[in-house]
C-alpha positions in Angstrom: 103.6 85.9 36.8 101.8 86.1 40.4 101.7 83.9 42.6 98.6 82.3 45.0 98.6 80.8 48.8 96.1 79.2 50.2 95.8 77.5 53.6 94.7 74.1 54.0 94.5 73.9 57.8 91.3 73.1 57.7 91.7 69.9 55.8 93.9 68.1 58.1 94.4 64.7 57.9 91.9 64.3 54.9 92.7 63.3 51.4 91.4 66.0 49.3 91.4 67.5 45.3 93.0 70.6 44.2 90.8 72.4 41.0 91.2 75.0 38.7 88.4 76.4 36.7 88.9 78.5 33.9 86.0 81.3 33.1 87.2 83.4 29.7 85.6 84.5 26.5 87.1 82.9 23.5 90.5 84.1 22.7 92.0 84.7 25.9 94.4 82.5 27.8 95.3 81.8 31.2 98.8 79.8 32.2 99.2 78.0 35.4 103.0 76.7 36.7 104.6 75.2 39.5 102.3 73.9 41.9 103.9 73.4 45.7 102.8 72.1 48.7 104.7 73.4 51.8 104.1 72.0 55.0 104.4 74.8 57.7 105.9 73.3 61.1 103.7 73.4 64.1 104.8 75.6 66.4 102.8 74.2 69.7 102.3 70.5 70.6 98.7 69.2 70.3 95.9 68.8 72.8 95.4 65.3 75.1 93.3 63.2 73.2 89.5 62.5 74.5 88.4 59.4 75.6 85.3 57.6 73.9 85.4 54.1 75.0 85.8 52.4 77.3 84.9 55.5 80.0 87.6 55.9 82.6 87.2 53.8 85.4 84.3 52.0 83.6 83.7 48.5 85.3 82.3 44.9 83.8 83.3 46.2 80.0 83.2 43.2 77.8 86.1 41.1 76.6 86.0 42.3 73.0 85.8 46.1 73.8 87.9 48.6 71.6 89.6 51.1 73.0 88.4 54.6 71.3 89.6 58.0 71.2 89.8 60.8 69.1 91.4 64.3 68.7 91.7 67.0 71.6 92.3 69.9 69.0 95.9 70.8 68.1 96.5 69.6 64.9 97.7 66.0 65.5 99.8 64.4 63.2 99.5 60.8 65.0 99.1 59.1 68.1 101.3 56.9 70.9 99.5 54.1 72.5 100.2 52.9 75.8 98.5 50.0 77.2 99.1 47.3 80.2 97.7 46.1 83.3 97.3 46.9 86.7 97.8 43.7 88.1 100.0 41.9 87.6 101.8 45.2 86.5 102.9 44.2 82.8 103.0 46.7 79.8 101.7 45.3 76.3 102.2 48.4 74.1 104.6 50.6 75.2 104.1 54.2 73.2 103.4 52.4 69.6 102.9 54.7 67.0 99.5 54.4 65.9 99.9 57.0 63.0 96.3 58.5 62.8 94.1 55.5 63.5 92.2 56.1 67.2 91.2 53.1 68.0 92.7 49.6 69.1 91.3 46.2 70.0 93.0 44.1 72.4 93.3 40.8 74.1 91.7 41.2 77.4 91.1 38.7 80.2 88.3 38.2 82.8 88.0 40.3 85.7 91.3 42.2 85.6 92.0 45.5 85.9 93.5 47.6 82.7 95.4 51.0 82.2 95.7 53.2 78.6 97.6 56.2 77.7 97.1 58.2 74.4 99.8 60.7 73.9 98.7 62.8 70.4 102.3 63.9 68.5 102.9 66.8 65.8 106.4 68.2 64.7 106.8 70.5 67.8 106.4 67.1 70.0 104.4 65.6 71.7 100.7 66.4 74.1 101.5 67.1 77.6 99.4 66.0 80.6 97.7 63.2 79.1 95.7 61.4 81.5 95.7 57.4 82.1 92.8 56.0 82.1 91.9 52.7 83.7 88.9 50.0 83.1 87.8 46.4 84.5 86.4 43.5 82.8 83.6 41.8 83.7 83.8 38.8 86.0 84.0 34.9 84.6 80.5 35.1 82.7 80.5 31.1 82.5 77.1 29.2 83.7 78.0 27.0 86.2 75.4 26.8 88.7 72.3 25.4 87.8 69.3 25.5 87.4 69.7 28.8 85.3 67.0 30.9 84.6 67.2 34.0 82.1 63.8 36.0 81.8 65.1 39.1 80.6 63.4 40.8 83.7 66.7 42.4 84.4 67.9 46.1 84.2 70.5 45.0 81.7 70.3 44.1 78.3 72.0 42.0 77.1 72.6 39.8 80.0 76.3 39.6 81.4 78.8 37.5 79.0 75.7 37.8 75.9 76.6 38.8 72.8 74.8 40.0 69.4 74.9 39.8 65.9 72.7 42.5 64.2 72.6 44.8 60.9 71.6 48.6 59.7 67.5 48.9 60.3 66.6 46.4 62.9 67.6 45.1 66.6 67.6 42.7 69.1 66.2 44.3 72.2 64.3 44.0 75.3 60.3 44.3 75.1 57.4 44.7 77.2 55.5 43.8 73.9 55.0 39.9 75.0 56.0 38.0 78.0 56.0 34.7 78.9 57.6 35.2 82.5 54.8 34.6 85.6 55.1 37.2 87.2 57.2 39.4 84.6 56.9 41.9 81.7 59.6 41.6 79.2 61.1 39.0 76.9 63.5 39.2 73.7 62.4 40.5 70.5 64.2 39.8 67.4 63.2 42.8 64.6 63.0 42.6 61.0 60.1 45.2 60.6 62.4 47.5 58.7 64.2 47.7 56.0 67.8 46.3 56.1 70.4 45.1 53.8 70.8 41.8 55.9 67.9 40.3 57.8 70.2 37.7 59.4 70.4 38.3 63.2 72.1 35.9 65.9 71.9 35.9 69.9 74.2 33.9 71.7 74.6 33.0 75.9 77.5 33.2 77.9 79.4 30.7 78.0 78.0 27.3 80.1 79.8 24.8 81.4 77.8 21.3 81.2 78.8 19.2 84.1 75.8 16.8 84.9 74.9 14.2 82.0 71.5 14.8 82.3 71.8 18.6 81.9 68.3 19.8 80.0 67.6 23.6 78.1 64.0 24.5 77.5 63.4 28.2 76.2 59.9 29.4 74.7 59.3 31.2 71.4 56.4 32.9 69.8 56.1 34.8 66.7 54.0 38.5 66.1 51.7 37.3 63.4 51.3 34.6 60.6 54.1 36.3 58.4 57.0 34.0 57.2 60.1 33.9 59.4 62.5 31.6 61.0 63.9 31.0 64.4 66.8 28.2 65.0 69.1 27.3 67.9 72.6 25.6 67.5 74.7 25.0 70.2 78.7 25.3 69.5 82.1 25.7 71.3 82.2 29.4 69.9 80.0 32.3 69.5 80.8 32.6 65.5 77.6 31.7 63.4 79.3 29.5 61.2 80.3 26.9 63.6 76.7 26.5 64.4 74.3 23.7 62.9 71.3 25.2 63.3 67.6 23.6 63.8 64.4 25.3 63.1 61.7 26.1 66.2 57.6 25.4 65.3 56.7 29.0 65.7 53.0 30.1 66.4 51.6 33.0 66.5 49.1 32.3 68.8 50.3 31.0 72.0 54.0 30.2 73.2 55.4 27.4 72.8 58.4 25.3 74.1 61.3 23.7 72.9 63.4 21.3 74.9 67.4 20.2 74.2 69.3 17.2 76.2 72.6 18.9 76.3 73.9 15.2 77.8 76.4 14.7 74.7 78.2 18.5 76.1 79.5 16.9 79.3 82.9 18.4 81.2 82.6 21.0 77.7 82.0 24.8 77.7 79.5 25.9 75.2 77.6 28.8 73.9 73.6 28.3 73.0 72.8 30.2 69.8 69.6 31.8 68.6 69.6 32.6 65.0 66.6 34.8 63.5 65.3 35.4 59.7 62.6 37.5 58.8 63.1 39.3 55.2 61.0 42.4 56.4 58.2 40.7 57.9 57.5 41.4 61.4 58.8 39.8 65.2 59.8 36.9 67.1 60.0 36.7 70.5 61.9 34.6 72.5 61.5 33.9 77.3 62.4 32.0 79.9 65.7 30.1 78.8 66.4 27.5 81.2 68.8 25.2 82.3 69.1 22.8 84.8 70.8 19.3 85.6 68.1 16.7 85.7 67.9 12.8 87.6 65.5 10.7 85.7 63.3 8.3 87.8 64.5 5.1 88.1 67.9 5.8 86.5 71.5 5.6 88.7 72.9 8.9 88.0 76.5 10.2 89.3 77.0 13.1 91.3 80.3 13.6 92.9 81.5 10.6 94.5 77.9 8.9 94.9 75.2 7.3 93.0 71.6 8.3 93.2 68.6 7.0 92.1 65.4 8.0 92.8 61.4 6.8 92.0 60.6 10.1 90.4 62.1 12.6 88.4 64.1 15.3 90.1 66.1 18.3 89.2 69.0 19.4 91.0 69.8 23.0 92.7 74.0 22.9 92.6 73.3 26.5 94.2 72.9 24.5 97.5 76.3 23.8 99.3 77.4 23.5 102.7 76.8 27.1 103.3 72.8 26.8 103.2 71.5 28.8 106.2 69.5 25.2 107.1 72.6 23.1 106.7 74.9 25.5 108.8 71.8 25.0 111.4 72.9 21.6 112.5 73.5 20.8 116.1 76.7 19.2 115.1 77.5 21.3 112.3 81.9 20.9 113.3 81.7 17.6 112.7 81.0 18.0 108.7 84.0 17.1 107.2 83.9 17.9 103.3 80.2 16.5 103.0 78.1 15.9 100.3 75.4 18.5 100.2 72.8 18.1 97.4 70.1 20.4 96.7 67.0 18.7 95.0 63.5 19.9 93.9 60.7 16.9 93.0 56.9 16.6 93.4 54.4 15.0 96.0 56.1 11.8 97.7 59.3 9.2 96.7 62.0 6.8 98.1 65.8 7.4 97.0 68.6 5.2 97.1 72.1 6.3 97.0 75.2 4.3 96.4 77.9 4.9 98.3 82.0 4.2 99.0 83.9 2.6 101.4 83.5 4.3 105.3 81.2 5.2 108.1 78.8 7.4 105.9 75.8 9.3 108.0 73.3 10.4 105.4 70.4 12.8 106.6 67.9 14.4 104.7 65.8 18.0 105.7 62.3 18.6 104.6 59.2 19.3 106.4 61.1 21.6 108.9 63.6 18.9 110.6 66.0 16.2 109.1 65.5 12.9 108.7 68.2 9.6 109.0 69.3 7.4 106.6 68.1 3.7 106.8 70.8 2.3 107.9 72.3 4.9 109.9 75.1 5.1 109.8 76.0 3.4 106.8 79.5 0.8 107.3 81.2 -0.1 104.2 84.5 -2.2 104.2 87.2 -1.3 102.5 86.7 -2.2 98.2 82.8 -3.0 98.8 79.9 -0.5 98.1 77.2 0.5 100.3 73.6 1.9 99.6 71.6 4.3 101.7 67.6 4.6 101.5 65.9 7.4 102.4 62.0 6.3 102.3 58.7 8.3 101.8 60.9 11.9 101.2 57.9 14.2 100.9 58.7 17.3 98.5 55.2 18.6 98.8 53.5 19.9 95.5 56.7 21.7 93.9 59.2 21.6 97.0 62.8 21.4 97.6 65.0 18.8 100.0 68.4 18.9 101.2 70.8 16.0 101.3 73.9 15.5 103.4 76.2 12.7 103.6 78.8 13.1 105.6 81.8 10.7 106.5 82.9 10.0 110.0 81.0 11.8 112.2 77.3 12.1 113.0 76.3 15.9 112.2 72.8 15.7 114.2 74.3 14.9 117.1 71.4 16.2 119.0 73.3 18.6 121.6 75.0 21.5 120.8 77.7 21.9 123.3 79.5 25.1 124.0 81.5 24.4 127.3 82.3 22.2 129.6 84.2 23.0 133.2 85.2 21.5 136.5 85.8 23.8 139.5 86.0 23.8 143.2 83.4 25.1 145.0 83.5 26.8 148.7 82.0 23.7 150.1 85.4 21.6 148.6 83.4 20.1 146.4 84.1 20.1 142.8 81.5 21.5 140.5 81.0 19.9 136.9 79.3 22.5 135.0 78.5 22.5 131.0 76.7 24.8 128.8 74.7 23.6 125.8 73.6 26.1 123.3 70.8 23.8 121.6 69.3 20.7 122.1 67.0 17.9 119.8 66.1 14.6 121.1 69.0 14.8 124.2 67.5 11.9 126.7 70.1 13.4 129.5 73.6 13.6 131.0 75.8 11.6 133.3 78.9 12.4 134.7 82.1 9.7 134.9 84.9 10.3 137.1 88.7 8.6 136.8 91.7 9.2 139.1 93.9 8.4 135.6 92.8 10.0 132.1 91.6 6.6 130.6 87.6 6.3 130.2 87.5 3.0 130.2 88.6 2.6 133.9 86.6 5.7 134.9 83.0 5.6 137.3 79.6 6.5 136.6 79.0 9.3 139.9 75.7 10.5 138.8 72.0 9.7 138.5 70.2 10.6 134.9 70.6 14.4 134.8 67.3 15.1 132.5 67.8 17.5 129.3 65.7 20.2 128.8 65.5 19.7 124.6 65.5 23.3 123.8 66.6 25.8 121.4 68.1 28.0 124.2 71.4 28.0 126.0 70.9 26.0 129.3 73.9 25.8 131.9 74.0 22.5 134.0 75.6 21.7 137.0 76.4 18.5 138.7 78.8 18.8 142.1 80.7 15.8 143.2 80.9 15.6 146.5 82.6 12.4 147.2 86.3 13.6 146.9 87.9 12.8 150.4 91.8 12.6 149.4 93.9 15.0 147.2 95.1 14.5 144.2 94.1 14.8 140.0 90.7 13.8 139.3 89.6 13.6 135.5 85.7 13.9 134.3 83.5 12.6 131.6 80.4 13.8 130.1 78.2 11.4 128.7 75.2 12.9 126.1 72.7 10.0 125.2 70.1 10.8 123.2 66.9 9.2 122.8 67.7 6.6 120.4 70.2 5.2 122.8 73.2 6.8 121.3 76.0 8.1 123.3 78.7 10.7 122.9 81.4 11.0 125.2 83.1 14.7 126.3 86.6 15.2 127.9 89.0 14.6 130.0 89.2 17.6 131.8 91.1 17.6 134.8 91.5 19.0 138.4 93.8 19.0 140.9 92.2 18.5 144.4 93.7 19.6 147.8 90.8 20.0 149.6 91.3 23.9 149.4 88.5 26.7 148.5 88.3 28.0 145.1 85.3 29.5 144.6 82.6 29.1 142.8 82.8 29.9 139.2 80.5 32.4 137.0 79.3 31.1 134.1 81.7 31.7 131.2 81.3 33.8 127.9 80.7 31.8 124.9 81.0 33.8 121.7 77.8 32.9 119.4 74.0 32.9 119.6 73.0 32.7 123.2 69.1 33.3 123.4 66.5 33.9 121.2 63.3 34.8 123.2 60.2 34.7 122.7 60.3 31.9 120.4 58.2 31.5 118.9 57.4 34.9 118.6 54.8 37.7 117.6 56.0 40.4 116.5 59.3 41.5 117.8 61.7 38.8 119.4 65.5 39.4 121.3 68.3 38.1 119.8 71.0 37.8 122.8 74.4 37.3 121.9 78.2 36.4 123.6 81.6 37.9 123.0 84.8 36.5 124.6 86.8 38.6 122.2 86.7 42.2 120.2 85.2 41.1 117.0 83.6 42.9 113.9 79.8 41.3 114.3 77.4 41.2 111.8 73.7 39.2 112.4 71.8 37.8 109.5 68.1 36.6 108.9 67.4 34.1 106.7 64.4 32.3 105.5 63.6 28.8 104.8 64.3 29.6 101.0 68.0 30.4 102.0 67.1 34.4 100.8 68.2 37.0 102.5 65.8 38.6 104.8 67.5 41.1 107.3 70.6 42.0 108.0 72.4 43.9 110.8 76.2 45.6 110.3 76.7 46.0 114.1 80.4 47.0 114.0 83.4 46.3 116.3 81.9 45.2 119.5 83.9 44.5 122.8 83.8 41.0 125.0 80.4 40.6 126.9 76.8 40.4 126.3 74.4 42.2 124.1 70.8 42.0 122.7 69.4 43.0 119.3 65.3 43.3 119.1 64.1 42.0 115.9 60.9 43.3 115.2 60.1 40.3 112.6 60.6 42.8 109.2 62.7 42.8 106.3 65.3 45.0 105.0 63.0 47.2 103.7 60.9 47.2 107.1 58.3 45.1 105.5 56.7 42.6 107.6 57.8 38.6 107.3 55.3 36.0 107.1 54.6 33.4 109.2 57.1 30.6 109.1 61.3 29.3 109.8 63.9 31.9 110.0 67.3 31.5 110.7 69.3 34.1 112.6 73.0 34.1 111.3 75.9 35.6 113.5 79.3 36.2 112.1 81.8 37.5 114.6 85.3 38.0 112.6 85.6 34.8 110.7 83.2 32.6 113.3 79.8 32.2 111.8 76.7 30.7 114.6 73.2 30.0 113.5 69.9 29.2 115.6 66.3 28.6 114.2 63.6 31.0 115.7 59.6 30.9 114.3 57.4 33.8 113.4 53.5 32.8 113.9 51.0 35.5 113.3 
């Protein structure tokens, strides 16, 4: 008897056969006995394990990623899996034995941070040195903001929080083949040119989150030729197929065309928008231009937040626009807003619209052609349990335009001067010098000053003529001296702002004590914010002058009408004074900016201050 060893290294972790083939002339024989397998020990540990997906430190991975790996070399016999979050710091596998399987799907939440470890094992122990690797998921991918546009125009495909259902031979990809976009060049195509064992492909959106009941989706769909194939949408609370019910599109193959959904039965409910495609190798369908957005019929009382609107035409509404708008945060009395209602809506040509609204002292204003306009009445006074409505008459939105709607409770936010200090002083003549600054000011009529030996303004003396305003979007310093003090004592002051419409605000007490003494006369204080913008208008460059009373990290910001981003200016940690920045009426790119509204943005620390300058060319 002899005896045979082979080595089956190379077969590791593989099911495999053992055969014996038998070549002999008849006559002869050949005996086989006592087949072993040995397995030999391993005298090193194995290599780290390689990383396939996610990468390390890869960022918005999707919330149904697996987590791949495979072999390092060393002869693994298995694999620990480590796996837990950053933060909060928690462990949710803690070195489970995966035996020889390298991969593992788990539960994963939006925008947190993750950690893995793979630690490969054989009989001499385990891999040293194995890295952790770390990933974040992508950010809450719901649609809440409307209107919503998807045109595919995008670097990514698919678009954040989409998903896909595809088989073997075809796709659902981005192509510059047909497009509906104006401008654009790409839409969806959905493929069943080759040959595939299933033809049954689904596309489904993020997540959306209908909260207006007259929500509408309209996407638009055209075909490659006059083969036989199917497009259907379905909407469902789920991104699985068979939850769908799913309706058939008119498909063409010579123009696009458009289908339209009321979405008004998915109110206060998340849902997914599905696009299922058929083609039993035949050709293309292409699908642009999926959008959402929260209508107001004409004519109809529609809720939105705590008020009712109805208007004489149709309207859409832009929930993008909030009390952060550029042309909102431009309001001379923009302190006074007090958890407003902002409302963002786009019409055509010219219409009247009501709202209905709560108990209180409501001011409602609306902004379009380049200024705001009151409410009629203004302000609005409800009692206590009644309702109120507020008109706003001949709003013109132009041919395709968009307004902005405030209502605010309590105070009036266009009150029309912009006051950024008021001071009383002695002066070396012993008179006492009332001085105030104003940074803006729109419609003021003029000043007066009131005077009371007790802090009560009802008891107090009217000790000045008019004091004419000078109704302009620069900071103007005004003096008044009162020269009619003759005994000691404390002396308190009013101002009095009236505009032109009759309407009065009142600002103080401020108080002084008065012995007759000098004091000298006083410079004219820092006010942190926008203090000049000059020329304005301007052509081409303008100076943006600014005020510190503080150290603060400053950053300036040019906006246009649109609310878009135009220029922006990182300006660093600046000390308390004065400073100038020259605009020279370009973009980030140093393009030039047409003719029209900007607003210049300063943000010092967490202040923000905004003033309007025009660009005519």
């Amino acid at each position: 008897w002899q005896q045979a060893s082979i080595s089956l290294s190379a077969y590791n972790e593989k099911d495999i056969y053992i055969a014996f083939k038998h070549i002999a002339t008849g006559g002869n024989y050949r005996m086989i006995d006592d087949i072993t397998g040995v397995h030999l020990s391993f005298s090193t540990v194995p290599n780290p394990a390689v990383i396939v997906s996610p990468a390390n430190e890869a960022e918005d991975v999707s919330l149904t990623q697996t987590l791949n790996w495979t072999s390092g070399g060393g002869s693994p016999r298995g694999y620990y899996l480590s796996f837990g979050s950053v933060i909060p710091p928690l462990i949710y596998l803690d070195n489970v034995d995966m035996g020889t399987i390298t991969s593992y799907t788990p539960n994963l939440d939006i925008n947190k941070r993750y950690w893995w470890k793979v630690v490969p094992y054989n009989e001499a122990g385990n891999a040293e040195n194995c890295p952790i690797w770390t990933f974040t998921t992508m950010e809450d991918p719901t649609i809440r903001t409307f209107p919503y546009t998807e045109d595919f125009e995008g670097e990514t495909f698919l678009p954040l929080g989409w998903t896909k259902i595809v088989h073997n031979g075809n796709d659902i990809t981005k192509d510059a083949t047909k497009n509906h976009s104006n401008p654009g060049q790409y839409s969806v195509r959905f493929s069943s040119y080759n040959l595939s064992d299933n033809y049954n492909q689904y596309l489904f959106t993020a997540p959306i989150f209908v909260r207006a009941p007259y929500t509408k989706l309209t996407f638009w769909h055209i075909k490659e030729n006059a083969s036989d194939e199917t497009l259907e949408w379905g909407i469902s609370t789920n991104p699985n197929p068979s939850s769908f019910t799913w309706n058939p599109v008119n498909l063409s193959s010579s123009e696009w065309q458009r289908t339209e959904i009321n979405l008004r039965s998915y109110m206060g409910h998340k849902i997914y928008i599905g696009f299922h495609y058929y083609g039993n190798y035949s050709y293309y369908v292409y699908l642009d231009d999926i959008n959402i957005k929260a209508t107001i019929p004409a004519n109809v009382p529609t809720p939105i937040e705590d008020i009712v609107i109805n208007p004489t035409i149709d309207l859409d509404l832009d929930e993008s626009v909030d009390e952060t708008n550029p042309i909102v945060q431009s309001l001379p009395n923009i302190t006074a807003l007090n958890n407003p209602v902002v409302l963002g809506l786009i019409g055509t040509e010219t219409a009247n619209m009501t709202f209905e609204v709560g108990p209180g002292t409501l001011y409602g204003i609306c902004y379009y052609g380049g200024e705001w306009h009151h409410s009629i009445p203004y302000p609005c006074t409800v009692a206590e349990g009644a309702t109120g409505t507020i008109t706003f008459e001949n709003v013109d939105f132009g041919a395709k335009g968009e307004i902005i709607v405030v209502m605010n409770e309590g105070q009036n936010p266009t009150l029309p001067v912009e006051l950024s200090a008021f001071t009383v002083n002695l002066n070396p003549q012993s008179g006492i010098n009332i001085m105030w600054v104003t940074q803006s000011e729109t419609g003021v009529n003029g000043y007066y000053i009131y005077r009371a030996n007790v802090d009560s303004l009802s008891l107090a003396s009217l000790i000045s003529p008019l004091i004419r305003a000078s109704n302009t979007s620069q900071q103007q310093v005004y003096l008044y001296t009162d020269k009619e003090i003759y005994e000691s004592g404390i002396y308190y002051y009013w101002l009095e702002t009236q505009d032109i419409d009759g309407v009065s605000i009142f600002y103080g007490s401020l108080s002084i004590d008065y012995k007759g003494n000098n004091n000298g006369t006083p410079e004219i204080p820092l006010v942190t914010g926008i203090r000049s913008i000059y020329p304005n208008p301007f052509n081409p460059s303008t100076t943006i002058s600014y005020e510190l009373t503080k150290t603060a990290e400053v950053k300036i910001e040019i906006y246009n009408i649109r609310g878009q981003l135009v220029r922006s200016y990182a300006l660093g940690k600046k000390e308390r004074g004065r400073y100038k920045l020259l605009w020279e009426g370009d973009d980030n790119n140093r393009r030039s900016c047409g003719t029209g509204m900007y607003f210049i943005r300063m943000q010092a620390d967490k202040e923000n201050f905004i003033k309007k300058v025009t660009l005519l060319k």
